[in-house]
C-alpha positions, 0 to 999 in steps of 0.5 A: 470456441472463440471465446475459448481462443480468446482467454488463451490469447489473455493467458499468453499474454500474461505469460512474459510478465509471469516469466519476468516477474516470478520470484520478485517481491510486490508490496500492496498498500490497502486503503480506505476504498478497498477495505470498506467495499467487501466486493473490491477487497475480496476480488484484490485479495483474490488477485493476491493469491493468483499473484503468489500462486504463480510465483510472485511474492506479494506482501500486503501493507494496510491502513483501516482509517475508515474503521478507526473513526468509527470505533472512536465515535462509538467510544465518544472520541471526535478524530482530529487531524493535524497536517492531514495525520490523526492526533492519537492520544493514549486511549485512540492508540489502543483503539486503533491497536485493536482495529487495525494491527488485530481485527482488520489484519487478522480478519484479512489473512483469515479471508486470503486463506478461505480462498485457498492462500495461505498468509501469515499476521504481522501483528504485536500478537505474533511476530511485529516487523515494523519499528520507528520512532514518534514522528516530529512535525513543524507548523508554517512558523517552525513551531513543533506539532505534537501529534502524540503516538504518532510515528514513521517507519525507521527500520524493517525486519526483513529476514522475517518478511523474506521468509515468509515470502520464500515459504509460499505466505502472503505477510499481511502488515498493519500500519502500526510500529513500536518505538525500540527505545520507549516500547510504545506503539505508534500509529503510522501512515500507510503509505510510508509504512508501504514505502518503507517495506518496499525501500527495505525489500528492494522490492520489484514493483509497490502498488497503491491501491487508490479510489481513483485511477491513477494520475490524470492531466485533468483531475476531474476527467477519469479518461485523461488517465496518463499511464506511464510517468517519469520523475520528470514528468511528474515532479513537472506536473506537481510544479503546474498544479495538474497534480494537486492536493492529496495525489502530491504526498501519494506520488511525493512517496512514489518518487522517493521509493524509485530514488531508494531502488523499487524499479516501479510504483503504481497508482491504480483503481482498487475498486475495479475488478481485478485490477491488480492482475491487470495492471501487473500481467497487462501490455498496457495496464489500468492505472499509472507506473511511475518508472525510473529515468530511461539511462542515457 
């Protein structure tokens, strides 16, 4: 019986952030750690669904890094990075095509809906939302870097997204968009492709699903978790060095979707169960919200 009362307790809990939350639209970004561990990424979409189900509209943003690199070894292609982004060439576009905007998106809506959601493929085989143009970088000395078909998300159809979202589905998103000039496909950074979704829904909350727990004082200490942040407090941590090599573009990209409307942006452990609802229907969460400042 106590066990009883104390899953009523956990549900009545989460009762207030189902109420204010419901109708909202939540963008998740799946990364690398999720994706490549089948037992975190089946209780991740599970969460998804349970988010759907009780009135929430999520929408699923992705990468799939891990298993580009993979494929491009089995086709004898060594991956290169320049300024932490892959150089994508002709033949490592249709690859990464293949990989990511078919096989990993559709593998996700076929296992979203074998455990009783119902989600929908946003990929170049049916309806395409993303659009951009090739991204432009420059060395320390000014100089352009070409990284070929790579880009960065310029607009967003929303009407799509929205839709789906009205009409009970899960859009499931690769990280790819086409150039509406040229009409090539290009390979997009997942995290600004979240962002960008996240900016164009006007979404309530963007979550990142990480390999760790969030922003800490202390990198190495996983018990120095900070749970809540303000730009201040962040951009001052990013100043001292407490926030530190490939943590500053992840919360750089944070403070830019705050600044663009998105009320809060988490960081969380992907590869804790169900870490999703317990972040979201929580009072104290499992990782770090970056919110907007408190107005004076």
């Amino acid at each position: 019986m106590e066990d009883a009362i104390q899953k009523a307790d956990v549900l009545i809990e989460a009762l207030g952030w189902i109420r204010q939350f419901r109708d909202k639209v939540t963008v998740i970004k799946l990364g690398g750690s999720v994706l490549e561990n089948p037992d975190a990424l089946r209780h991740i979409l599970i969460d998804i669904v349970f988010l759907e189900t009780v009135g929430m509209r999520p929408v699923v943003i992705h990468g799939g890094g891990a298993a580009i690199s993979r494929a491009m070894q089995e086709a004898g292609i060594q991956p290169q990075f320049v300024m932490g982004r892959r150089v994508t060439d002709q033949k490592t576009v249709e690859i990464v095509e293949e990989i990511l905007a078919y096989q990993t998106n559709e593998a996700l809506v076929a296992e979203i809906e074998r455990i009783g959601g119902r989600a929908m493929s946003l990929n170049f085989r049916s309806t395409n939302v993303l659009f951009g143009e090739k991204l432009q970088l420059q060395d320390p000395q000014g100089n352009p870097v070409s990284l070929g078909f790579v880009g960065h998300v310029t607009s967003v159809d929303r009407a799509v997204i929205e839709n789906l979202c009205y009409a009970g589905q899960v859009p499931v998103i690769p990280s790819m968009c086409i150039d509406r000039q040229s009409g090539e496909k290009l390979n997009v950074n997942a995290d600004t492709a979240a962002t960008a979704v996240a900016q164009s829904l006007g979404a309530e909350k963007l979550v990142f699903l990480s390999d760790v727990n969030g922003v800490r004082r202390h990198k190495d200490d996983p018990d120095s978790l900070i749970d809540s942040l303000t730009p201040t407090e962040a951009r001052a941590m990013i100043a001292s060095g407490q926030i530190e090599s490939g943590m500053i573009p992840k919360v750089e990209a944070c403070l830019e979707t705050l600044d663009r409307g998105v009320s809060k942006v988490h960081i969380i452990d992907g590869r804790l169960r169900h870490s999703l609802l317990l972040e979201i229907y929580t009072n104290r969460g499992v990782g770090t919200q970056i919110l907007r400042e408190p107005r004076s």
